[in-house]
N, CA, C and O atoms as a DFTB+ gen file, in Angstrom:
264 C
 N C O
     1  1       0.849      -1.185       0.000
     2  2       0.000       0.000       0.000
     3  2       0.888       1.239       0.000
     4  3       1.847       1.322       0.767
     5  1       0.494       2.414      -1.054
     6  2       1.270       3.532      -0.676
     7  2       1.143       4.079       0.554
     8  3       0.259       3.621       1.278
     9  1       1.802       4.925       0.939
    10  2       2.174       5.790       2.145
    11  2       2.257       7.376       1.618
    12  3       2.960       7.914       0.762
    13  1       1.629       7.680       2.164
    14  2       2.035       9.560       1.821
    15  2       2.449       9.569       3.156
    16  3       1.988       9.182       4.231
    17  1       4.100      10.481       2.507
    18  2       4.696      11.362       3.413
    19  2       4.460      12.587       4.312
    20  3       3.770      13.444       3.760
    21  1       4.725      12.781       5.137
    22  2       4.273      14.504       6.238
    23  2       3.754      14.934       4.970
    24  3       2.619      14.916       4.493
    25  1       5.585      15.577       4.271
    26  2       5.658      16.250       4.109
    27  2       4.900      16.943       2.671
    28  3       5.086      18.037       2.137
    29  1       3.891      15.701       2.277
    30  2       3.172      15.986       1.274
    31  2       2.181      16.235       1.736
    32  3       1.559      17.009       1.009
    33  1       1.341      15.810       3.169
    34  2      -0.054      16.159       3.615
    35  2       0.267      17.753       3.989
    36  3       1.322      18.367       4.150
    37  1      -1.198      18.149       4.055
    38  2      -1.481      19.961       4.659
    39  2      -1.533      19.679       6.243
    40  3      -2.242      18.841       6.802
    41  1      -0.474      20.714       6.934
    42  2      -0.597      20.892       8.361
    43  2      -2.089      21.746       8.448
    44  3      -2.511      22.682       7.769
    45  1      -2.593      21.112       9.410
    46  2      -3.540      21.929       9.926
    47  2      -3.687      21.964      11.819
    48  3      -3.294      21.124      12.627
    49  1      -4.335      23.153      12.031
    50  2      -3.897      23.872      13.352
    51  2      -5.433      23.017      13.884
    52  3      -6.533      22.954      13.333
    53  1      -5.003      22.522      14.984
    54  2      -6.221      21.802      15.752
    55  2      -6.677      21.982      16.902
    56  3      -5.918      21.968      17.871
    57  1      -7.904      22.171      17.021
    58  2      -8.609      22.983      18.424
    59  2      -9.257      22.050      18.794
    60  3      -9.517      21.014      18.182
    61  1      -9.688      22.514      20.291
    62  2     -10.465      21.521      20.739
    63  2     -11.239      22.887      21.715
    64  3     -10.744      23.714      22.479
    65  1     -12.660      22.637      21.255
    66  2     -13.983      23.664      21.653
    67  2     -13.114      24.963      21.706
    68  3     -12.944      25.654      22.711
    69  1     -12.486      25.226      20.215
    70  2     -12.006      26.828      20.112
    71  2     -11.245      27.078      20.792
    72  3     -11.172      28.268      21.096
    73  1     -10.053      25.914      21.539
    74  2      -8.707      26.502      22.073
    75  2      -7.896      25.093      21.666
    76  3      -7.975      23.902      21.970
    77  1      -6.826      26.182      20.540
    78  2      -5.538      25.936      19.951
    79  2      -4.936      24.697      20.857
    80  3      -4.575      24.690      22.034
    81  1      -4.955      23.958      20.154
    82  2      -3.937      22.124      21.027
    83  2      -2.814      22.038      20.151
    84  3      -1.930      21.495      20.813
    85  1      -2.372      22.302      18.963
    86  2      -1.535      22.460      18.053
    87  2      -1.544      22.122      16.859
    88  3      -2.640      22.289      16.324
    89  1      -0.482      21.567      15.999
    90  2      -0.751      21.173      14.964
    91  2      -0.439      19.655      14.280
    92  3       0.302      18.899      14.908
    93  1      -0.896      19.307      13.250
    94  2      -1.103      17.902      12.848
    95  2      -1.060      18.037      11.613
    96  3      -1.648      18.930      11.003
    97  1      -0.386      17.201      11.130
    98  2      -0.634      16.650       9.179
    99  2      -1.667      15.943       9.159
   100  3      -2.021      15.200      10.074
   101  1      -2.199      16.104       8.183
   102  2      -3.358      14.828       7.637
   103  2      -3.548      15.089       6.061
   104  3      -2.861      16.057       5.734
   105  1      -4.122      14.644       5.186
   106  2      -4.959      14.770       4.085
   107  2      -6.180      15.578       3.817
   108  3      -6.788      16.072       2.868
   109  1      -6.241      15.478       5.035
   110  2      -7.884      16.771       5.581
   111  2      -8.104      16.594       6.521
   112  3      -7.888      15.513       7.068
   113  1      -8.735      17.809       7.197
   114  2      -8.943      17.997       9.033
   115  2      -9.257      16.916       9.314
   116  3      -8.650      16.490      10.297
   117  1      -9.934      16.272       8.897
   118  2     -10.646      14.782       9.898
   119  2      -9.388      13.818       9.717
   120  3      -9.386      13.101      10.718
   121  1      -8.228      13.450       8.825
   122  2      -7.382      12.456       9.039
   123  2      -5.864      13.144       9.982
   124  3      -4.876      12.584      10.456
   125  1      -6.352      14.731       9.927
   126  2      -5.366      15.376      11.129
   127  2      -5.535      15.389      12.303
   128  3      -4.676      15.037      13.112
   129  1      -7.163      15.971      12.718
   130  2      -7.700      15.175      13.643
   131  2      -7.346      14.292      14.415
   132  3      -7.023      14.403      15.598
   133  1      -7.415      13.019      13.509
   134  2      -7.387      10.933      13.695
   135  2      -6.253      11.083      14.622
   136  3      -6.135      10.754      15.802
   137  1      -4.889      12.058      13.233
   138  2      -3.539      11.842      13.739
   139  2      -3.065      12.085      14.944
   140  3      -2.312      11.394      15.630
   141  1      -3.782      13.595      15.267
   142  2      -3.514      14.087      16.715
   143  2      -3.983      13.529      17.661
   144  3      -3.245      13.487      18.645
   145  1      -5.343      12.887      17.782
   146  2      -5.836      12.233      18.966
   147  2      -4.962      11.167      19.161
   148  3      -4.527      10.938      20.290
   149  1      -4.613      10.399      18.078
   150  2      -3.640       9.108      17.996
   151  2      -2.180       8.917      19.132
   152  3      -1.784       8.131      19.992
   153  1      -1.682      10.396      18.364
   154  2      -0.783      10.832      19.327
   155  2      -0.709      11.587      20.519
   156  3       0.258      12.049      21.124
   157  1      -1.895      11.618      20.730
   158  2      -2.564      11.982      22.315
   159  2      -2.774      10.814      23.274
   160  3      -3.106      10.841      24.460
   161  1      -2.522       9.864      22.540
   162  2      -2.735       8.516      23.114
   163  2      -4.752       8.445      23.313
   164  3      -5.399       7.834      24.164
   165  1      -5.141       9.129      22.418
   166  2      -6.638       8.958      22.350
   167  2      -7.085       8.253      21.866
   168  3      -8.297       8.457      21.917
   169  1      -6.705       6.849      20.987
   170  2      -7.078       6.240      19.951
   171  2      -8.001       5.463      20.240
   172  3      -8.813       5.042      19.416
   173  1      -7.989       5.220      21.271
   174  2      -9.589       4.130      22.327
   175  2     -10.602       5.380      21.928
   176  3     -11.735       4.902      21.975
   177  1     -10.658       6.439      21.645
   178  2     -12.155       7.276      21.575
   179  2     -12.275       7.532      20.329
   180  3     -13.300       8.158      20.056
   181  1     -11.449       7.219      19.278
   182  2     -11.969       7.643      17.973
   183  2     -13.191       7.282      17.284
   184  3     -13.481       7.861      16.237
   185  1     -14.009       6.290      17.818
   186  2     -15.240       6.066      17.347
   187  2     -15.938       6.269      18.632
   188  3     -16.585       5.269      18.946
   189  1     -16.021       7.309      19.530
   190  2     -16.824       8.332      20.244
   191  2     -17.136       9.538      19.304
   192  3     -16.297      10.429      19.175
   193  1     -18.402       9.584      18.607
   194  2     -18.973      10.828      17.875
   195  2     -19.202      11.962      18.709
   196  3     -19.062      13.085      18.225
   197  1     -19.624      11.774      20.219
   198  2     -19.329      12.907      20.631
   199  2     -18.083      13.670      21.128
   200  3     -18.092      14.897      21.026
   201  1     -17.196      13.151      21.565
   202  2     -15.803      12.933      21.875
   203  2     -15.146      13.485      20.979
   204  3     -14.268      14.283      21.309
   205  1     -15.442      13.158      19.368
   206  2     -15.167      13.739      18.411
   207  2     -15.264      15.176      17.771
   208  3     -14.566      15.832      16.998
   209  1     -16.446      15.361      18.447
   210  2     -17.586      16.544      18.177
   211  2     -16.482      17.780      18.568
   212  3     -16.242      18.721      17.811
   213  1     -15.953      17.614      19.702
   214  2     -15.339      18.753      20.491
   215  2     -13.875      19.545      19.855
   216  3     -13.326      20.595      20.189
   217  1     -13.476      18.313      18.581
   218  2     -12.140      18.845      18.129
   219  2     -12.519      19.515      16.731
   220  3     -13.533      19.045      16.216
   221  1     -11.939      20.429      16.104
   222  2     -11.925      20.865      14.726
   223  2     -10.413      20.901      13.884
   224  3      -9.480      20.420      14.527
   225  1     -10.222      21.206      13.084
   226  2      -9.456      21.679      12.428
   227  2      -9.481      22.268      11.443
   228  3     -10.308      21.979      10.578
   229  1      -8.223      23.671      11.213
   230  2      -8.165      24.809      10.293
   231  2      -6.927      24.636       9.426
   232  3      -5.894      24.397      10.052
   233  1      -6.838      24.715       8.084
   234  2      -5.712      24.903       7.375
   235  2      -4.368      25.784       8.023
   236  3      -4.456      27.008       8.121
   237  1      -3.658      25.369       8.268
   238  2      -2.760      26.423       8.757
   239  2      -1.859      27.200       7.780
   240  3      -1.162      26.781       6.856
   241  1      -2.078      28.526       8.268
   242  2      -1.315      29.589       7.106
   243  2      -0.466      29.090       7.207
   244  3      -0.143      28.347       8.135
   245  1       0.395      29.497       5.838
   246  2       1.325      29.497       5.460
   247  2       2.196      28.527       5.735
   248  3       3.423      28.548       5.832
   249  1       1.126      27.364       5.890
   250  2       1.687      26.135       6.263
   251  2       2.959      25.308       7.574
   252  3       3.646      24.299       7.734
   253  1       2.432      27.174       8.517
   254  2       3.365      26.751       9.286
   255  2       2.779      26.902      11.026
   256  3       3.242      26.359      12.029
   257  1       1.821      27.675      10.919
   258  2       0.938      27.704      12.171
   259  2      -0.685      27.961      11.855
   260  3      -1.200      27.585      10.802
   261  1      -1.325      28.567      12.781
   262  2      -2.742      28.562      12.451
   263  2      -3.099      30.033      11.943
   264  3      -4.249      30.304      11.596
């Protein structure tokens, strides 16, 4: 199976209920999301929809913050 690299996914800046937690690569907010909870050691709640509910994510300018 391919693999995409970081450094080809879009960083995006990730909040949780509108305060900044940092940032994450993904393919799109929801697989940056995945990534960050992952490495939050959250991965037991990723199929909690509400749990889910509470995080967003924004393209980050200039590809280097939010």
């Amino acid at each position: 199976m391919f693999k995409i690299t970081n450094e080809s996914q879009t960083l995006f800046a990730i909040y949780k209920k509108g305060v900044h937690l940092g940032n994450e690569r993904g393919k799109n907010s929801n697989a940056a999301i995945r990534n960050y909870l992952i490495a939050a050691l959250y991965e037991e709640s990723l199929n909690d929809k509400e749990f889910i509910s509470f995080y967003s994510g924004i393209k980050a300018i200039k590809n280097i913050h939010f």
